[in-house]
LOKOL-441091 format. One record per residue (C-alpha): x, y, z; residue number from 1. Coordinates in steps of 0.02 Angstrom, whole numbers, plus 50000, padded with zeros to 5 digits. Each point is the difference from the previous one (the first is absolute). Example, Ala and Ser with C-alpha at 12.3 -4.5 7.8 and 13.67 -1.06 7.14 Angstrom:
2
50615 49775 50390 1
50069 50172 49967 2
This chain:
575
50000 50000 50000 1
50085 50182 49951 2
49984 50116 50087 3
49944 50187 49976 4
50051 50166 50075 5
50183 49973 50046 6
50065 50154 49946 7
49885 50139 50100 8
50042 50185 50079 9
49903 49957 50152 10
49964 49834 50120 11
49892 50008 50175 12
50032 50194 50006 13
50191 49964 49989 14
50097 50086 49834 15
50097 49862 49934 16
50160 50039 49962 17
50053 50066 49825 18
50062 49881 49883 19
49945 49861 50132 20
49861 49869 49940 21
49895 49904 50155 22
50026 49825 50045 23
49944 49858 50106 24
49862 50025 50107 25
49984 50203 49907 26
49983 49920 49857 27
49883 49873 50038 28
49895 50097 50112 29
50011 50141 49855 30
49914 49878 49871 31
49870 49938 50092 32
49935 50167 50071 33
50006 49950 50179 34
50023 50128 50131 35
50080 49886 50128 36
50148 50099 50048 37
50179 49949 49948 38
50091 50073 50152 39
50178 49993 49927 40
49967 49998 49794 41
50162 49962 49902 42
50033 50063 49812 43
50132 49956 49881 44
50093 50153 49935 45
50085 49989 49814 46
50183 50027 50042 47
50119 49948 50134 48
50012 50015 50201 49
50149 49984 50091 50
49980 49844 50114 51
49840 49962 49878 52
49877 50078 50113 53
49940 50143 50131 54
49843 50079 50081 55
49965 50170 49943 56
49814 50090 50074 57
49936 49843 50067 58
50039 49880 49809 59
50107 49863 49993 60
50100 50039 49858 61
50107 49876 49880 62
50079 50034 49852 63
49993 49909 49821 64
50055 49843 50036 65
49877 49933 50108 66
49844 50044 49891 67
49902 49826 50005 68
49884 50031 49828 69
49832 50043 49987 70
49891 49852 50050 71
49921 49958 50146 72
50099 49839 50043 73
50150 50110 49964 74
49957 50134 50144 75
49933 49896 50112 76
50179 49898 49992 77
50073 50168 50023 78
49903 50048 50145 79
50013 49828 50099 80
50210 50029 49974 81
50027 50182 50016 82
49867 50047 50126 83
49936 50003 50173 84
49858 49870 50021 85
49852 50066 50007 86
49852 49897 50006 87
49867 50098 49975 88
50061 50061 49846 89
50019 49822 49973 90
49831 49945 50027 91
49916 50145 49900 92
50110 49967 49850 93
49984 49808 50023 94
49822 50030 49991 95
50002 50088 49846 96
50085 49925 49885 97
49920 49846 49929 98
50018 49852 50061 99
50093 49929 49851 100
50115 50151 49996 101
50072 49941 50155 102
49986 49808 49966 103
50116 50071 49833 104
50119 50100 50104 105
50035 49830 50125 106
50002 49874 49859 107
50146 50107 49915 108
50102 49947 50140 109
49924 49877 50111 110
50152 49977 50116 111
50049 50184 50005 112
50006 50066 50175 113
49892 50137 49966 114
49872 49901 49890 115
49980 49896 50131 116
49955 50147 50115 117
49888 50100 49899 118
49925 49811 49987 119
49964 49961 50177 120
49957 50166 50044 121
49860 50012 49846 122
49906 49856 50095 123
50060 50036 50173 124
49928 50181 50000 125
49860 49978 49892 126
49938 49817 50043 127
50004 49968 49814 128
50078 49833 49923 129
50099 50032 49806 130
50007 49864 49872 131
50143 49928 50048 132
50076 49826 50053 133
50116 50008 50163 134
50160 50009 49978 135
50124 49856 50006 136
50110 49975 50145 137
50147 50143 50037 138
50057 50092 50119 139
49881 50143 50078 140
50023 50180 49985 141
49957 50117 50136 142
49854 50123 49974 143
50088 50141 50094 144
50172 50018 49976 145
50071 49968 50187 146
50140 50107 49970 147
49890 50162 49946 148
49852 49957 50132 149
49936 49946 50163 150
49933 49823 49981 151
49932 49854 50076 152
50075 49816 49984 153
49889 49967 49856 154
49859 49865 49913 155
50053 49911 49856 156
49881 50002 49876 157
50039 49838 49883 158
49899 50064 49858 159
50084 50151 49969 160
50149 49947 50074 161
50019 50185 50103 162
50014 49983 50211 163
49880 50133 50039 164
50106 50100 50150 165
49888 50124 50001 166
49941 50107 50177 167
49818 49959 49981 168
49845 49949 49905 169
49936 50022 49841 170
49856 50115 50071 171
50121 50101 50084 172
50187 50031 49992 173
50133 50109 50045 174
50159 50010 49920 175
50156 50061 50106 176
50172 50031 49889 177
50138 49987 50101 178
50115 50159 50011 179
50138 50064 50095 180
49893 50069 50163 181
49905 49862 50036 182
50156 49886 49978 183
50068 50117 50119 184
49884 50009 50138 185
49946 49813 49997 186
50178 49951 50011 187
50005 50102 50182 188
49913 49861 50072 189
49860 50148 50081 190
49900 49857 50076 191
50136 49929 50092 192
50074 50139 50063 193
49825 50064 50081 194
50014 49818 50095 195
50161 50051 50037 196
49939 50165 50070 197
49854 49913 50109 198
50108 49853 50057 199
50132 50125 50100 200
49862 50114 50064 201
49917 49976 50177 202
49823 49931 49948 203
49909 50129 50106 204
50079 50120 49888 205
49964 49904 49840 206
49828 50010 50058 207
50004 50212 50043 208
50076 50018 49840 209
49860 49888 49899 210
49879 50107 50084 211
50063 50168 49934 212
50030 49951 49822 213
49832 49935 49985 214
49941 50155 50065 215
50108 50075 49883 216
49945 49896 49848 217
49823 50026 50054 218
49992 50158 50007 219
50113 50027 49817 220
49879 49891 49910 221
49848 50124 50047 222
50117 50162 49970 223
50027 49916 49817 224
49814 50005 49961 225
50014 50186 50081 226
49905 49959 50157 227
49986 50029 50145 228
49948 49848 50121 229
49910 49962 50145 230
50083 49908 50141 231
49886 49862 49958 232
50038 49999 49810 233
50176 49967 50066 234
49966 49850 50094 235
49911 49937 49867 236
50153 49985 49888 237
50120 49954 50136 238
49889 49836 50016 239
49997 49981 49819 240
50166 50016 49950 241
50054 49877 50177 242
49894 49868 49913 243
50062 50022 49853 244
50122 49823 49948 245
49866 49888 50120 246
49885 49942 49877 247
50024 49937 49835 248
49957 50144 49862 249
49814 49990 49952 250
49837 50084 49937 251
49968 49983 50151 252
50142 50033 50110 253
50011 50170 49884 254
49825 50040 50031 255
50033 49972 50178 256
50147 50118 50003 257
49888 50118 49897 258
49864 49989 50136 259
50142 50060 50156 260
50042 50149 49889 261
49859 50068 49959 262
49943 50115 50146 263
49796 49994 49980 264
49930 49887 49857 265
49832 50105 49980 266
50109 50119 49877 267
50102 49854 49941 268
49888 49863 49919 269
50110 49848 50018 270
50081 49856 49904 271
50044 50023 49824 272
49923 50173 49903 273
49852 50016 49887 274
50055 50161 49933 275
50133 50074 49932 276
50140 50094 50104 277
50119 50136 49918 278
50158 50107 50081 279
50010 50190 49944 280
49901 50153 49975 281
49835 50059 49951 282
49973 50129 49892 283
49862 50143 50019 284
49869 49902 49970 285
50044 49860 50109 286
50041 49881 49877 287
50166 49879 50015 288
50160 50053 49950 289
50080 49844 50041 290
50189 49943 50000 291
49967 49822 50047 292
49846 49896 49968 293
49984 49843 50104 294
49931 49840 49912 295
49821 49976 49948 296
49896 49927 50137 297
49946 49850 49895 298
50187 49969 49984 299
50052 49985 50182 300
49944 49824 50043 301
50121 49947 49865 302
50139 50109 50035 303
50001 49986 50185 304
50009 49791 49973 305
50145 50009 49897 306
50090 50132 50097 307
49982 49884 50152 308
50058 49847 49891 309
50153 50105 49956 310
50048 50066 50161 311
50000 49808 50076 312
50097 49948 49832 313
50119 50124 50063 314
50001 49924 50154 315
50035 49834 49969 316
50135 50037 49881 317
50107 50076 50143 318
50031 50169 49910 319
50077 50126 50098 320
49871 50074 50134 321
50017 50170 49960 322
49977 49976 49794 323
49840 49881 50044 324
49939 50159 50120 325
50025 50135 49861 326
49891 49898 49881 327
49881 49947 50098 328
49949 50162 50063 329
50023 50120 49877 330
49894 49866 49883 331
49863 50003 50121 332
50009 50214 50002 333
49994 50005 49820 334
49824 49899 50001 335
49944 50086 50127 336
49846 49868 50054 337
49936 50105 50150 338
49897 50178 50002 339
50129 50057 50131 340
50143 49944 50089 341
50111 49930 49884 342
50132 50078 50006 343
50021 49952 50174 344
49980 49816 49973 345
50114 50022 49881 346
50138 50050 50108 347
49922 49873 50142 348
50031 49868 49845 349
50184 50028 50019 350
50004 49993 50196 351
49899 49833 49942 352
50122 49926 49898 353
50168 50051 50070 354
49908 49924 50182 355
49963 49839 49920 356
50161 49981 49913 357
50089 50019 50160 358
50093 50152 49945 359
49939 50085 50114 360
50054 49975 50197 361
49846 49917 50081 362
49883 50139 50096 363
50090 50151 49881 364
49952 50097 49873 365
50103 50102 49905 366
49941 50180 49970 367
49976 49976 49814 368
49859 50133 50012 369
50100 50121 50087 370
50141 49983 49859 371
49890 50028 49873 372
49945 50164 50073 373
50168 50062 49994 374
50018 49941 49835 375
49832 50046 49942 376
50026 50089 49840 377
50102 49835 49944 378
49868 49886 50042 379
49852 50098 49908 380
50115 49998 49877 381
50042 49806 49985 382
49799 49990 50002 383
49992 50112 49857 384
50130 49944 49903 385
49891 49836 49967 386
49836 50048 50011 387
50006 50169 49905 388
50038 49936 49816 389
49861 49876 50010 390
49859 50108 50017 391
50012 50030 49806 392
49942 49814 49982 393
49846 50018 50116 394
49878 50043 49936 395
49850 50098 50133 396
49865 50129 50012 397
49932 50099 50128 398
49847 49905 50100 399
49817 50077 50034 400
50084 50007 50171 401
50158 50096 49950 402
50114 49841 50011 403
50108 49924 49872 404
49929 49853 49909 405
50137 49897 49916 406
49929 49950 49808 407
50131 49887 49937 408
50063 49835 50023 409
50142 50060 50129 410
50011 49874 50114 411
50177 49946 49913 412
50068 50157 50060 413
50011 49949 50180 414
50047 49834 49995 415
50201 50035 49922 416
50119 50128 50050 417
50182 50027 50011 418
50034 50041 50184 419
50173 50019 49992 420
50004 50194 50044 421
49865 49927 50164 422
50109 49897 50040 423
50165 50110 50020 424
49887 50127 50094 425
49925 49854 50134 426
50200 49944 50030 427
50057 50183 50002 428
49864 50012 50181 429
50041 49818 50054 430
50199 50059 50001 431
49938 50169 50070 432
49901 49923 50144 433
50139 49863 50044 434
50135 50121 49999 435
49942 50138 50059 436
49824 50007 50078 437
50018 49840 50110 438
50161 50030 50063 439
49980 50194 50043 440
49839 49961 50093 441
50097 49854 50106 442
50141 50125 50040 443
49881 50176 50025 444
49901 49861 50138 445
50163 49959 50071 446
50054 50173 50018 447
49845 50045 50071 448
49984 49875 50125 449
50195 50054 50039 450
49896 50172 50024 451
49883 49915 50111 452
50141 49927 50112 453
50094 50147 50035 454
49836 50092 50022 455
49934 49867 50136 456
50173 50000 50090 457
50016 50189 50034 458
49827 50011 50059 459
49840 49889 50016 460
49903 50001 49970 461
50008 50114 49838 462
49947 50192 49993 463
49854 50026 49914 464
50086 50102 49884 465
50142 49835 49975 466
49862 49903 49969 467
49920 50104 49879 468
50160 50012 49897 469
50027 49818 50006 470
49818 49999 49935 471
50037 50132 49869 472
50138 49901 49935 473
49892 49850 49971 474
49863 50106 49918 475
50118 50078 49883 476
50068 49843 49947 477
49821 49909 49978 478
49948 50116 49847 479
50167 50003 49893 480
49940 50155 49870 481
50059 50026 49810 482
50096 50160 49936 483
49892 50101 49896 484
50007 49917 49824 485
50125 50117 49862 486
49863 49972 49868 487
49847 50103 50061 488
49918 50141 49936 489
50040 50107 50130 490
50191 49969 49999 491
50036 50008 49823 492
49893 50175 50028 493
50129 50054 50126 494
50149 49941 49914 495
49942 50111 49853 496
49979 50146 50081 497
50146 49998 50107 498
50113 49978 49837 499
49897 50162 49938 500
50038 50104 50167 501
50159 49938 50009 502
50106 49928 49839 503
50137 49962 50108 504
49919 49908 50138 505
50019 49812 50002 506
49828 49917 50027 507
50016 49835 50101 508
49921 49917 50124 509
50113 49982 50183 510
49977 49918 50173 511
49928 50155 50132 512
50086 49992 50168 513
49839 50052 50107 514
49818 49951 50037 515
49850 50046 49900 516
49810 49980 49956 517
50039 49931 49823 518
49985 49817 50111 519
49831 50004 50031 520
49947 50048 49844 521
50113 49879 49902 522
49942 49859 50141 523
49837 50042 49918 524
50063 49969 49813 525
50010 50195 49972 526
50183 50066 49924 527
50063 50127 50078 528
50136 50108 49942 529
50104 50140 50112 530
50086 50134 49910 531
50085 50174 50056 532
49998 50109 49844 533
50097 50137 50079 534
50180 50014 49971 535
50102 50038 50155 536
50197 50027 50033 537
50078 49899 50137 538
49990 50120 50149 539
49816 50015 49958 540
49987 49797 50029 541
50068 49997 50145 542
49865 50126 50050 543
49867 49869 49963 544
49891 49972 50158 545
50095 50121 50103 546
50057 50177 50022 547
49956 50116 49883 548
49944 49884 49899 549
49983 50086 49815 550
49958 49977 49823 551
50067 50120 49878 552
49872 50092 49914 553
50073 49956 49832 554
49966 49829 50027 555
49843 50024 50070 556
49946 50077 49846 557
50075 49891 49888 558
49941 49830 50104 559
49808 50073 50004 560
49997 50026 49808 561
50056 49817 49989 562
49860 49912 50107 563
49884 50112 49924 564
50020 49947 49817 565
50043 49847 50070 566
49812 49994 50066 567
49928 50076 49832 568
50063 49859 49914 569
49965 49879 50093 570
49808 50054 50031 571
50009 50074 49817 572
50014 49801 49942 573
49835 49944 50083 574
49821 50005 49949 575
């Protein structure tokens, strides 16, 4: 089968490359008219490349020599050598092409590596059987390439003579390349080394310390969602994530979960949705402007079966905890099968699997939630980075009720994704909460009962005002705050107009030696920002909160004008 529209200006809002044709999945994708995105298209160029390739504005570039023709069979060869597996670009184009076509492109070659692949995959994805005989006798080829990805040990399939190694099942399937960070962290043994941490701490202080880092998850996984919770709401997830790893992963046991999260089920009709569910905006009429659309309703029943077959095909295999976390959890967020809450169980899902596993030292959680706050920009942005390009392929329209109704056949979307970027960003916390979280909160409790000591020896029983610092100290240390995020509004406002009032001035953020308000607001998921727009010389400075204490009136001036336009621009920008 040729193929059409190689040579184009344009492919999924991407300029392709002058003097560059597409290839593999492009190409494919290109000819049939799908809008399934190609996250990573390559083209072939016309001339040479040192090194015979190179990215350039998010293409996969190579030159001359590795143009593979202009048939179907040809690019799909191409794209099963030269790219990252991705299968559901796979299954779409599968699909699409007749079934002969691909019977054609494996008969061509019926021992080639990548025959066989496209071979097994064709019937393993799409639950389809080709014209063909089995294959004789010979050696097995891998699906996944162990070198290049995370796999398991492997089914032999005798037919197609390919040991599928793949992570899970052929409703639902992540895909985890391995690269130079997660070789990295898995190879510092994180697991272990938290054991370590627990095994030469008193227990009673293993315990004090659990306590305050499930306060401090708990209270990170509401401030994520930008609320603000109820003592109650707390509890309720402490005593889900504590369960998590004791039960076997159901409908059920998720349901369960589901149940201790949500606060009061008359707002929150429970088990799986009936209606649709969209993150974003609304525009003046109160109709969706949505940047993720969750799968239909009549799709979850399906989904959620396979995702749960997956995450135990995970299990069994003995992939590494943290990889097995990442895709179950950021699978189940990207269906999103609840009206509320699931972002929540999906962070309670890693807790879940990292407990079960044994990763995790028994009765401690690791404050994932609380690293993701800190980190929060990066995480929207890992849950962007899949989910954003695939709302061209769903198709929706607003609802009588001013929800999104999903129109097309989408349910493939959910059930494949590449979660290697997830999976960096879940290590990058685990190595964050091992290394630093766990073992700061052991020493700051050993210090402070060293406070205690000192406190109780001199007099006893403490002051009240001892007591109440002691008290303070624990209080500050039970609601660990983020810095006001770089990437707001507000700050890029400032930064502006301080570079306006003062070219010279270098704009960056730096640590301020004293007390302030800014914690209670930021405690509440406000930013807050403190600036002095007033130039002053050093004798001035050391006037600061003392004698004489002064502001010249130049600066004054030239400080007011700043806030003020400041101010204009920023209220200037809203409707």
């Amino acid at each position: 089968m040729e193929l059409n529209s190689l040579d184009v200006p344009r492919f999924q809002r991407k300029t392709v490359p002058a003097g560059n044709r597409l290839a593999g999945f492009a190409a494919i994708v290109k000819h049939f008219g799908m809008k399934i995105p190609v996250r990573r298209p390559t083209a072939v160029g016309e001339g040479h490349l040192k090194g015979g390739q190179k990215g350039q504005d998010g293409w996969r570039l190579l030159d001359a020599r590795y143009w593979p023709g202009t048939t179907f069979a040809e690019h799909l060869e191409f794209a099963l050598r030269h790219e990252d597996l991705d299968l559901l670009v796979i299954k779409k184009i599968l699909e699409a092409a007749p079934a002969e076509t691909v019977a054609a492109y494996v008969r061509s070659a019926p021992g080639g590596v990548n025959t066989r692949r496209a071979w097994f995959l064709y019937e393993w994805l799409l639950g389809k059987t080709l014209d063909l005989a089995d294959l004789p006798k010979m050696n097995a080829v891998p699906l996944l390439d162990p070198a290049k990805y995370y796999a398991s040990s492997g089914k032999p399939s005798s037919r197609h003579r390919v040991r599928n190694n793949l992570l899970g099942v052929a409703g639902s399937c992540a895909v985890i390349r391995r690269t130079e960070k997660l070789e990295a962290l898995m190879a510092k043994g994180l697991g272990d080394k938290a054991q370590e941490i627990v095994g030469r701490t008193r227990a009673q202080l293993v315990m004090r310390a659990a306590s305050f880092l499930l306060l401090a998850d708990s209270r990170a996984s509401f401030m994520i969602e930008r609320e603000s919770p109820m003592k109650s709401r707390l509890e309720r997830w402490g005593r889900a994530v504590m369960e998590a790893g004791r039960h076997p992963l159901s409908l059920d046991e998720v349901m369960r979960l589901h149940d201790i999260l949500i606060e009061d089920s008359r707002f929150v009709r429970p088990g799986l949705r009936t209606d649709g569910v969209f993150l974003g905006e609304r525009d003046l009429d109160g109709d969706p402007l949505p940047e993720f659309v969750g799968a239909r309703p009549a799709d979850l029943p399906g989904l959620m079966a396979d995702w749960l077959a997956a995450n135990e095909a995970m299990r069994q295999s003995g992939i590494d905890p943290v990889l097995q976390a990442a895709a179950t959890a950021f699978a189940f967020v990207y269906i999103h099968p609840f009206e509320d809450g699931n972002g929540r169980l999906h962070r309670c899902l890693i807790h879940h699997v990292l407990a079960e596993r044994k990763f995790s030292p028994p009765g401690l959680l690791f404050p994932i939630s609380a690293v993701m706050l800190d980190k929060i920009d990066r995480y929207r942005d890992v849950l962007r980075s899949h989910s954003g390009p695939l709302m061209d392929a769903i198709e929706w329209r607003t609802s009588s009720a001013r929800n999104v109704e999903v129109l097309s056949d989408s349910a493939d979307c959910y059930r494949y994704f590449d979660c290697t970027e997830a999976a960096e960003f879940l290590y990058e916390c685990v190595e964050r909460a091992v290394e630093k979280d766990l073992p700061e909160e052991i020493r700051f409790l050993r210090q402070r009962d060293e406070a205690a000591r000192r406190v109780m020896s001199s007099t006893a029983p403490p002051s009240p005002e001892q007591q109440k610092m002691l008290d303070a100290m624990a209080a500050l240390r039970s609601k660990p705050i983020p810095e006001s995020p770089q990437t707001t509004e507000l700050y890029q406002a400032l930064a502006k107009h301080a570079k306006l009032t003062y070219p010279e001035a270098l704009v960056t953020p730096y640590l301020f030696q004293a007390g302030t308000d800014s914690y209670a607001w930021r405690s509440r998921g406000i930013p807050v920002y403190g600036i002095y727009p007033y130039p002053i010389n050093a004798e001035d400075l050391k006037r600061m909160h003392g004698n004489d204490e002064r502001v010249p009136i130049d600066s004054l001036v030239s400080g007011l004008k700043m806030i003020t336009s400041l101010l204009i621009d920023i209220c200037a920008s809203k409707p």
